[in-house]
FIKOLZA-1660 file (N, C-alpha, C; in steps of 0.1 Angstrom, whole numbers, plus 5000, padded with zeros to 4 digits):
% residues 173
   i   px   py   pz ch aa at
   1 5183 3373 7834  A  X  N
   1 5192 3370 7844  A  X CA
   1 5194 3355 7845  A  X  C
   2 5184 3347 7842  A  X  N
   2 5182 3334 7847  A  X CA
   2 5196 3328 7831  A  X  C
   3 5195 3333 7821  A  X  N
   3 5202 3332 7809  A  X CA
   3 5217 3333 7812  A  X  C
   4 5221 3343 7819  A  X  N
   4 5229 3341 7823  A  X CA
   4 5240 3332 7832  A  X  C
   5 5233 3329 7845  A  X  N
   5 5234 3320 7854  A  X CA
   5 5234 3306 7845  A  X  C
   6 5226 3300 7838  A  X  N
   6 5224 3290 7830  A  X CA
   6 5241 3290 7826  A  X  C
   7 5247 3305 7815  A  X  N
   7 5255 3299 7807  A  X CA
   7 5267 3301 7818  A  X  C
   8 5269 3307 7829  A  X  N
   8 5279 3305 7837  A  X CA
   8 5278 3291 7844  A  X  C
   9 5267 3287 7842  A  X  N
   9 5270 3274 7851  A  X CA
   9 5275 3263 7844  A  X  C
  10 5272 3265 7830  A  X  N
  10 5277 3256 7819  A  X CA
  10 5287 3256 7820  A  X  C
  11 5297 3269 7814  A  X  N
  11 5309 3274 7815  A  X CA
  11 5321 3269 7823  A  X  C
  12 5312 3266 7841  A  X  N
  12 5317 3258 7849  A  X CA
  12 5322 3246 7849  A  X  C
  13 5310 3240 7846  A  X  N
  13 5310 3228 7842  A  X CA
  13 5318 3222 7829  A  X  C
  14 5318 3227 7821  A  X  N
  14 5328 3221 7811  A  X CA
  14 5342 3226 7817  A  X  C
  15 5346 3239 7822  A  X  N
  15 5359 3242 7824  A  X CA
  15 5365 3231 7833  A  X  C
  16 5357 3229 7850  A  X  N
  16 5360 3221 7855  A  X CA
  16 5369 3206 7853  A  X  C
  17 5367 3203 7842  A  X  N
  17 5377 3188 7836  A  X CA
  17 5388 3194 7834  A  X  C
  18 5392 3205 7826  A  X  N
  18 5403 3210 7825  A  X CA
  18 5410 3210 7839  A  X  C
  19 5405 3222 7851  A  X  N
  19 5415 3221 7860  A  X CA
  19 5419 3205 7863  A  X  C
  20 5409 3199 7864  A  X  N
  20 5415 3187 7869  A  X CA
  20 5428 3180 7866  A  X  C
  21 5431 3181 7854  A  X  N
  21 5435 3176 7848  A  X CA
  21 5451 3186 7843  A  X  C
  22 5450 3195 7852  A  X  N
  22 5464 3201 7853  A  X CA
  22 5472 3194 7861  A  X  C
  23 5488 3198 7857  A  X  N
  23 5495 3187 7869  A  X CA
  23 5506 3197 7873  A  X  C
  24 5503 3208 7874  A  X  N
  24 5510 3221 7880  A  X CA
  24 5521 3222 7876  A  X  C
  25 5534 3217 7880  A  X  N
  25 5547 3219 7879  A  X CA
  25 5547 3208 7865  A  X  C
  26 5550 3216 7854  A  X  N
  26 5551 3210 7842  A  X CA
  26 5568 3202 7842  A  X  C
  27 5576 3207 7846  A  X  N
  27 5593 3203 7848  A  X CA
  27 5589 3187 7858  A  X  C
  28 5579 3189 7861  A  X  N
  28 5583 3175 7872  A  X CA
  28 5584 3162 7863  A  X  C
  29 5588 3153 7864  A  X  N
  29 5589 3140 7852  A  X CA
  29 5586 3131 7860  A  X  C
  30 5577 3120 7857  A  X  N
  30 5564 3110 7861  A  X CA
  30 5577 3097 7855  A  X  C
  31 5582 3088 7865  A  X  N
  31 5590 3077 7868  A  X CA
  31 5585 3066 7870  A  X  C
  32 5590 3055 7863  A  X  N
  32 5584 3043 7866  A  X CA
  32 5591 3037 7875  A  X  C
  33 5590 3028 7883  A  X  N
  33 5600 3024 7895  A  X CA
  33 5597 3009 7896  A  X  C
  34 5609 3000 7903  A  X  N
  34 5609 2989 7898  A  X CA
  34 5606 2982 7911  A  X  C
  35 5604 2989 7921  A  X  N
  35 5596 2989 7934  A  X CA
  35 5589 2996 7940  A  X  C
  36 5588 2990 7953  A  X  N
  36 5581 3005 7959  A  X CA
  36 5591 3011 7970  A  X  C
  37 5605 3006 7966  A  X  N
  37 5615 3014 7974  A  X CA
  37 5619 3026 7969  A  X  C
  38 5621 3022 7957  A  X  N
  38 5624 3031 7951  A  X CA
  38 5613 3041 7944  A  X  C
  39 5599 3039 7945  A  X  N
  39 5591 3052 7948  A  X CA
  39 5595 3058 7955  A  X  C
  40 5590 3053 7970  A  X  N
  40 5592 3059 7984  A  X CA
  40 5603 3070 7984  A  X  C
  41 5614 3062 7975  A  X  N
  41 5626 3071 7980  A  X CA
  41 5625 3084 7973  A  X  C
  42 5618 3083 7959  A  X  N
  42 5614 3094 7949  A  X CA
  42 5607 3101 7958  A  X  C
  43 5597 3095 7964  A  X  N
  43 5592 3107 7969  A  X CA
  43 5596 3112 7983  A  X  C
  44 5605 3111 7986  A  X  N
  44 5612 3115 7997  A  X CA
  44 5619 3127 7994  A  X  C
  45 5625 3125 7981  A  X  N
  45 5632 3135 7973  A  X CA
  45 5624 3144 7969  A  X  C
  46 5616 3144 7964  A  X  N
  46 5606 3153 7961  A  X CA
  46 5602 3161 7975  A  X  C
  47 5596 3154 7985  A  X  N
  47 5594 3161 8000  A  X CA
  47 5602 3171 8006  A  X  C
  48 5615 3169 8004  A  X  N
  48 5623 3177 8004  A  X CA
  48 5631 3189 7995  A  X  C
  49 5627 3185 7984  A  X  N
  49 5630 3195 7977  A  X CA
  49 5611 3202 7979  A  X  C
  50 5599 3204 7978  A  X  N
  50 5591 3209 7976  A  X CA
  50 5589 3214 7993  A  X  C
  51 5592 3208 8002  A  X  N
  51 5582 3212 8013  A  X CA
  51 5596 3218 8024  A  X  C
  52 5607 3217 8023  A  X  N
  52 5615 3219 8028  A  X CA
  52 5620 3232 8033  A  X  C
  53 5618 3236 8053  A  X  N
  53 5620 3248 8052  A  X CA
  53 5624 3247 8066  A  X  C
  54 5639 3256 8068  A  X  N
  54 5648 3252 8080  A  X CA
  54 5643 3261 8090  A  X  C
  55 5638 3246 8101  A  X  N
  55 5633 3258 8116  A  X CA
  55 5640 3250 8125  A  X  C
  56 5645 3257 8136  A  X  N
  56 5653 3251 8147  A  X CA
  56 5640 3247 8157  A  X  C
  57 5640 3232 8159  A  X  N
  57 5631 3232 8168  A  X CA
  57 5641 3230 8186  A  X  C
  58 5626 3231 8198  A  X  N
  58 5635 3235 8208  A  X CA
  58 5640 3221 8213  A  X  C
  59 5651 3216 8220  A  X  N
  59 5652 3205 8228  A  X CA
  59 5641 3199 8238  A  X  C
  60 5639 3190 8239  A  X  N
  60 5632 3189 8252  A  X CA
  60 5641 3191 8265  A  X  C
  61 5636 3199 8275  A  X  N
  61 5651 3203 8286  A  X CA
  61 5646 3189 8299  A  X  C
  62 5636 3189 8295  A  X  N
  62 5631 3181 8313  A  X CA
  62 5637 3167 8314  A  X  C
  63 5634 3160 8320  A  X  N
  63 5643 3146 8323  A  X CA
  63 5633 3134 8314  A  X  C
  64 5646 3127 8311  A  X  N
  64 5636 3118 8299  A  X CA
  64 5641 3102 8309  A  X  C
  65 5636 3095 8309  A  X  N
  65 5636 3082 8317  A  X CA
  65 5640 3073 8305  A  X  C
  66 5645 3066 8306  A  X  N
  66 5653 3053 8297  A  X CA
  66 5653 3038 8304  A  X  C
  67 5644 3032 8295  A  X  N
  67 5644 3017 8298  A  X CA
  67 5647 3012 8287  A  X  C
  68 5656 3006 8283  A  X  N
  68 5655 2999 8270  A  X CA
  68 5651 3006 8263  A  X  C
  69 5641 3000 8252  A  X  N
  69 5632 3007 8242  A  X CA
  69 5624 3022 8242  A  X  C
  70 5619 3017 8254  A  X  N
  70 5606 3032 8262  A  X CA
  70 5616 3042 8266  A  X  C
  71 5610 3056 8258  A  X  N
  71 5616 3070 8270  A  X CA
  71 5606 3073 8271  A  X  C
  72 5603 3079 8283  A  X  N
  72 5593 3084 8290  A  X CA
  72 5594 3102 8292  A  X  C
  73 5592 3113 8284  A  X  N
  73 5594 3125 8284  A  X CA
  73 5584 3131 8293  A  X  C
  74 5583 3134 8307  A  X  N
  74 5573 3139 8316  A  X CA
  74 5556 3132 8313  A  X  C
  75 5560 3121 8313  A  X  N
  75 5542 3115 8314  A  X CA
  75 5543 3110 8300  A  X  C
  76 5548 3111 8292  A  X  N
  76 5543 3105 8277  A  X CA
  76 5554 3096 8270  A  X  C
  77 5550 3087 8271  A  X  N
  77 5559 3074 8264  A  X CA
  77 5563 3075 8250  A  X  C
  78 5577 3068 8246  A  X  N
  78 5578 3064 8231  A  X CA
  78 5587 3054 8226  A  X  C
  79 5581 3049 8222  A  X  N
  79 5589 3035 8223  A  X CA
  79 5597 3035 8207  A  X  C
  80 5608 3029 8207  A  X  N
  80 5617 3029 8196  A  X CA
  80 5622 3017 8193  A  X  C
  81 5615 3009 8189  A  X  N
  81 5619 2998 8181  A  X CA
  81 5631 2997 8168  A  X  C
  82 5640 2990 8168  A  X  N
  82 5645 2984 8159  A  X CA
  82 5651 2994 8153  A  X  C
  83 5661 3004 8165  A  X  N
  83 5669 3011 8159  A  X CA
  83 5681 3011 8167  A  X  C
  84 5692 3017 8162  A  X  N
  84 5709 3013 8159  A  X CA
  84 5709 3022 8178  A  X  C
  85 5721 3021 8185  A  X  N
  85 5723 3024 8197  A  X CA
  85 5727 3044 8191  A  X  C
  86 5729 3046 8185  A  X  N
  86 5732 3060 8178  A  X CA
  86 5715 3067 8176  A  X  C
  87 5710 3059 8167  A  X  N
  87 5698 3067 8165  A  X CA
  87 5690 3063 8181  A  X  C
  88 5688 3061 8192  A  X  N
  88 5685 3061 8204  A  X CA
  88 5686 3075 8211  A  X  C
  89 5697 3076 8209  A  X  N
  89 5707 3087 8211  A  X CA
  89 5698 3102 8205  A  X  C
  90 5690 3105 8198  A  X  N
  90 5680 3109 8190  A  X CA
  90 5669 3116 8201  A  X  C
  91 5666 3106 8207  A  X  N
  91 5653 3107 8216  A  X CA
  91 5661 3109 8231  A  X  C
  92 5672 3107 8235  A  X  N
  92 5677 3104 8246  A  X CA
  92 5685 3119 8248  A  X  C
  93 5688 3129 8239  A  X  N
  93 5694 3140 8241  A  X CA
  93 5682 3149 8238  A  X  C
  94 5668 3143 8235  A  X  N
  94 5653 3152 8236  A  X CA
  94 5655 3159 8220  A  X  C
  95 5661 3156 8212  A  X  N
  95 5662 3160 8201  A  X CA
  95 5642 3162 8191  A  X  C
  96 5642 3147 8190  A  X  N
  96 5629 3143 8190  A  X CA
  96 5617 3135 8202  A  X  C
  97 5604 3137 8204  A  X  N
  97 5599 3138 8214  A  X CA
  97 5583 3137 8209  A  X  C
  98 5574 3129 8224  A  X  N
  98 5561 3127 8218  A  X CA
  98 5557 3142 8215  A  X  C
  99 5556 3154 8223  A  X  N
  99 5550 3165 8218  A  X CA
  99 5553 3169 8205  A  X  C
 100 5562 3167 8204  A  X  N
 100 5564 3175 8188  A  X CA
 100 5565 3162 8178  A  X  C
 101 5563 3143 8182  A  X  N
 101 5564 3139 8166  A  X CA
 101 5546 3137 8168  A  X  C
 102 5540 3137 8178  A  X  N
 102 5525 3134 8178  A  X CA
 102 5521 3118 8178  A  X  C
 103 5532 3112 8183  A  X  N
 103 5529 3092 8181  A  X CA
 103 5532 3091 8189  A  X  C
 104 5531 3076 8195  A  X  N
 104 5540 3067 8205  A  X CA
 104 5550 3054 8205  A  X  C
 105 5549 3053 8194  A  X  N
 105 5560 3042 8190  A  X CA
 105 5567 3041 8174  A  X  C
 106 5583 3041 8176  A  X  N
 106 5586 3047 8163  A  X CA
 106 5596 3033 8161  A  X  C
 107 5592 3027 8145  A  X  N
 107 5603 3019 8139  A  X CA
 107 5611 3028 8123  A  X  C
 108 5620 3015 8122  A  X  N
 108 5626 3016 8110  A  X CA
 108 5630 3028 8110  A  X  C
 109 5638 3039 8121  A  X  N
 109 5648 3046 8117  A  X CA
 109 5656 3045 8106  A  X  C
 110 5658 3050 8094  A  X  N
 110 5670 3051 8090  A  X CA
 110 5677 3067 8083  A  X  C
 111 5691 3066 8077  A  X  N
 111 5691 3079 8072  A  X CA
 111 5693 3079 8053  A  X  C
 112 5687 3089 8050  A  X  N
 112 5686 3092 8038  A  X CA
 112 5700 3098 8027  A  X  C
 113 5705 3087 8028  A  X  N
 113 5718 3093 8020  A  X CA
 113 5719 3101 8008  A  X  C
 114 5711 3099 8000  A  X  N
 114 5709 3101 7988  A  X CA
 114 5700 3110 7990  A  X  C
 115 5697 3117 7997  A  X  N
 115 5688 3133 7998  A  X CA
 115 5701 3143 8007  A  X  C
 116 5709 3138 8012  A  X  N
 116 5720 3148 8019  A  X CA
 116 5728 3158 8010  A  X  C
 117 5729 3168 8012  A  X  N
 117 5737 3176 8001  A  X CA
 117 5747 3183 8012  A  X  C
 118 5749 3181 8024  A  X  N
 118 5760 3188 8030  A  X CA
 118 5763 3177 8045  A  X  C
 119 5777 3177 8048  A  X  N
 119 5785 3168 8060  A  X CA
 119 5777 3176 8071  A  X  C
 120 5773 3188 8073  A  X  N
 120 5769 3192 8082  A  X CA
 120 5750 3192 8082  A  X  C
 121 5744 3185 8078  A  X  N
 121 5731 3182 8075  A  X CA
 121 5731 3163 8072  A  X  C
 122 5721 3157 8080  A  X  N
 122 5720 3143 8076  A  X CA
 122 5704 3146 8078  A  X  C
 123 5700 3137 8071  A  X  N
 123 5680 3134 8070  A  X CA
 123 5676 3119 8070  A  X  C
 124 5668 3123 8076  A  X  N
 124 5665 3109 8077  A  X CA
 124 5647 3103 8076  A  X  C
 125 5645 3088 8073  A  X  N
 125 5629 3086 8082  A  X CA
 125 5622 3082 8088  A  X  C
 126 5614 3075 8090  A  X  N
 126 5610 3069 8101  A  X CA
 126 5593 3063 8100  A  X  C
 127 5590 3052 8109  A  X  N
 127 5578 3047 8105  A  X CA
 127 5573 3056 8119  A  X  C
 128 5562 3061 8122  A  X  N
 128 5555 3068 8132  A  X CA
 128 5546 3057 8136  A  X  C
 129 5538 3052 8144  A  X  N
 129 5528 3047 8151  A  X CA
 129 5515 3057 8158  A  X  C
 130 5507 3056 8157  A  X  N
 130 5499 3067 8166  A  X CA
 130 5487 3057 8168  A  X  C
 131 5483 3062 8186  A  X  N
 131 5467 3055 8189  A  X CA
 131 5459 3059 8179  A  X  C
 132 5451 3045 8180  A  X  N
 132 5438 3046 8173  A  X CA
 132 5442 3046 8157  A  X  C
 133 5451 3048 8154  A  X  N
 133 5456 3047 8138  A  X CA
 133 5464 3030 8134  A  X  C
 134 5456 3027 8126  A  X  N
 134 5461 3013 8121  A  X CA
 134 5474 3016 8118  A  X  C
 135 5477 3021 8107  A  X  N
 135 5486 3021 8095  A  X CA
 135 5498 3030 8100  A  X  C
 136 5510 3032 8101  A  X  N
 136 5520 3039 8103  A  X CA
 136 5521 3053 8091  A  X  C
 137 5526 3061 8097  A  X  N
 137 5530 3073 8088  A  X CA
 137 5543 3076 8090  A  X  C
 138 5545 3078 8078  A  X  N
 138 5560 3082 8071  A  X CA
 138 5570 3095 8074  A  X  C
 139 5577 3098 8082  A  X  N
 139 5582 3110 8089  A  X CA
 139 5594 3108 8086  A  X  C
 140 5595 3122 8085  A  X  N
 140 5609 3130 8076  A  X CA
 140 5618 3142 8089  A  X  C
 141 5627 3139 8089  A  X  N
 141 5638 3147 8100  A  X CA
 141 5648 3151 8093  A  X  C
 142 5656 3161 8097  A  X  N
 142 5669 3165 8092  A  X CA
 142 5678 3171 8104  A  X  C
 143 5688 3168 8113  A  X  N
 143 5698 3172 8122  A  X CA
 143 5709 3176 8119  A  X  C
 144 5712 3193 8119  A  X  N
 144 5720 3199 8115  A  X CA
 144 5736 3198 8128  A  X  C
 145 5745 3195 8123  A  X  N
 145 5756 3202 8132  A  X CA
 145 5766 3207 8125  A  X  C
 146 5766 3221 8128  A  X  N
 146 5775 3230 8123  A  X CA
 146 5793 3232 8120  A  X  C
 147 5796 3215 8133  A  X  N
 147 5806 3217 8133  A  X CA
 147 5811 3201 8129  A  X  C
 148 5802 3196 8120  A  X  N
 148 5808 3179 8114  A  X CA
 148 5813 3182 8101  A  X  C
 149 5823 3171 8102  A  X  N
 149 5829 3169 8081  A  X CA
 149 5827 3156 8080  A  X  C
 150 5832 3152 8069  A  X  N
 150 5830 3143 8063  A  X CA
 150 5834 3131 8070  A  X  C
 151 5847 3130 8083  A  X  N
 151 5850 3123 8089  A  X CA
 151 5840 3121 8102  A  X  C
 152 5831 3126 8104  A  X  N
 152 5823 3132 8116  A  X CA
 152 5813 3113 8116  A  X  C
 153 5811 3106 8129  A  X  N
 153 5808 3096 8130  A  X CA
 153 5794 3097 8130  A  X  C
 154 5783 3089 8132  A  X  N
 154 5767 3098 8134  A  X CA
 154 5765 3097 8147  A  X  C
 155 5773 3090 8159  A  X  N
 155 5776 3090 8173  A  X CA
 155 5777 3106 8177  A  X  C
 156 5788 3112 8166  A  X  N
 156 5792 3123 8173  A  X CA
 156 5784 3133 8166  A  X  C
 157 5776 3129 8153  A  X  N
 157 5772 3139 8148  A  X CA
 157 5759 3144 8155  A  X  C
 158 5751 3136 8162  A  X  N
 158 5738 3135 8169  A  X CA
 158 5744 3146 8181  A  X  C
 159 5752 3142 8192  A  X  N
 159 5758 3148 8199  A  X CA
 159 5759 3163 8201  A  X  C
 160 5759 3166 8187  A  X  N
 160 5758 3185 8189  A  X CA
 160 5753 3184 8175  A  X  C
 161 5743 3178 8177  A  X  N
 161 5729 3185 8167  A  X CA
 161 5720 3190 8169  A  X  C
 162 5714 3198 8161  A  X  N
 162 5703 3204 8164  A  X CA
 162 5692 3199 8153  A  X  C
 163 5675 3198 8156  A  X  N
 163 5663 3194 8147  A  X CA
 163 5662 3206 8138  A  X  C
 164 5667 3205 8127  A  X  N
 164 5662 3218 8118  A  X CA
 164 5648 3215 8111  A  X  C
 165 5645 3201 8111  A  X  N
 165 5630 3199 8097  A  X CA
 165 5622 3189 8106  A  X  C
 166 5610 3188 8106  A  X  N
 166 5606 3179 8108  A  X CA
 166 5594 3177 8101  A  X  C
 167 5586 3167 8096  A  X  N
 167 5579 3169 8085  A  X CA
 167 5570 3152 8088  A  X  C
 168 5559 3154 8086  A  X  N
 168 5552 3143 8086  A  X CA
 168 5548 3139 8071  A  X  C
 169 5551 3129 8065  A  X  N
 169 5547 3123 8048  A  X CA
 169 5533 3116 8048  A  X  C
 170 5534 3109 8048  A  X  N
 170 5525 3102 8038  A  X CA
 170 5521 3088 8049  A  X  C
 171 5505 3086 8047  A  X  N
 171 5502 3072 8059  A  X CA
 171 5502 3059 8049  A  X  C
 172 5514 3046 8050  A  X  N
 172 5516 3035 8050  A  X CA
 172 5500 3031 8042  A  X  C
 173 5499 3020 8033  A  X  N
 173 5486 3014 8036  A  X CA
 173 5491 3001 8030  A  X  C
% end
């Protein structure tokens, strides 16, 4: 018995390097980038094509308070830095919200042009903040409206949209 356990444990042991050393999705192709913007953005694209899956999240209905930067969603603050009077507009129609992004201060809004495949879908991402966390994390959104084209402003597109994705990436270091 003991002869056996020996060679199964060997067996392990050498197999083990192998798994490691799989890299699962053999089609994926390994890019050199001439920044780290253009990682990021790689793998933004990747995020969305691998992890991507449409859920209608709910509005926030209760009353959101607006000072400047701070909304205040029933007791829980979030402050928005360094974003356009449209993307405001985001947090101000309860679209997104402390309960559901899990932080309290969000920069560097922007949207993701180059991941959009339809006038009626825009994505976008965002730096997250959260207590007690040094480093920001990387968050991914998508706001669907059913009834934008191509002419459709992001004033008006926000306006009657709805949160289809919301997705937390990767922590800053």
């Amino acid at each position: 018995m003991t002869k056996f356990v020996t060679i199964l444990i060997l067996f392990l042991l050498f197999k083990m390097p192998l798994f490691a050393q799989d890299k699962g999705d053999s089609t994926e192709t390994i890019t050199e980038f001439k920044n780290q913007g253009e990682q990021e953005n790689y793998w933004a694209i990747q995020l969305f094509k691998k992890e991507y899956k449409e859920h209608y999240f709910l509005v926030f209905k209760d009353r959101i308070l607006i000072s400047g930067d701070a909304f205040v969603f029933t007791g829980d603050s979030l402050f928005v830095n360094n974003s356009s009077a449209e993307m405001k507009a985001v947090f101000s129609n309860g679209l997104l919200y402390p309960a559901l992004i899990g932080g309290n201060r969000i920069t560097d809004i922007e949207e993701l042009k180059f991941v959009e495949k339809s006038e009626k879908r825009r994505r976008f991402r965002f730096l997250l903040y959260q207590k007690w966390l040094s480093n920001p994390t990387v968050c991914f959104f998508e706001l669907t409206n059913m009834n934008a084209t191509q002419a459709t402003d992001l004033s008006e597109f926000i306006r009657g949209a709805t949160l289809t994705f919301f997705k937390r990436g990767w922590i800053m270091i």
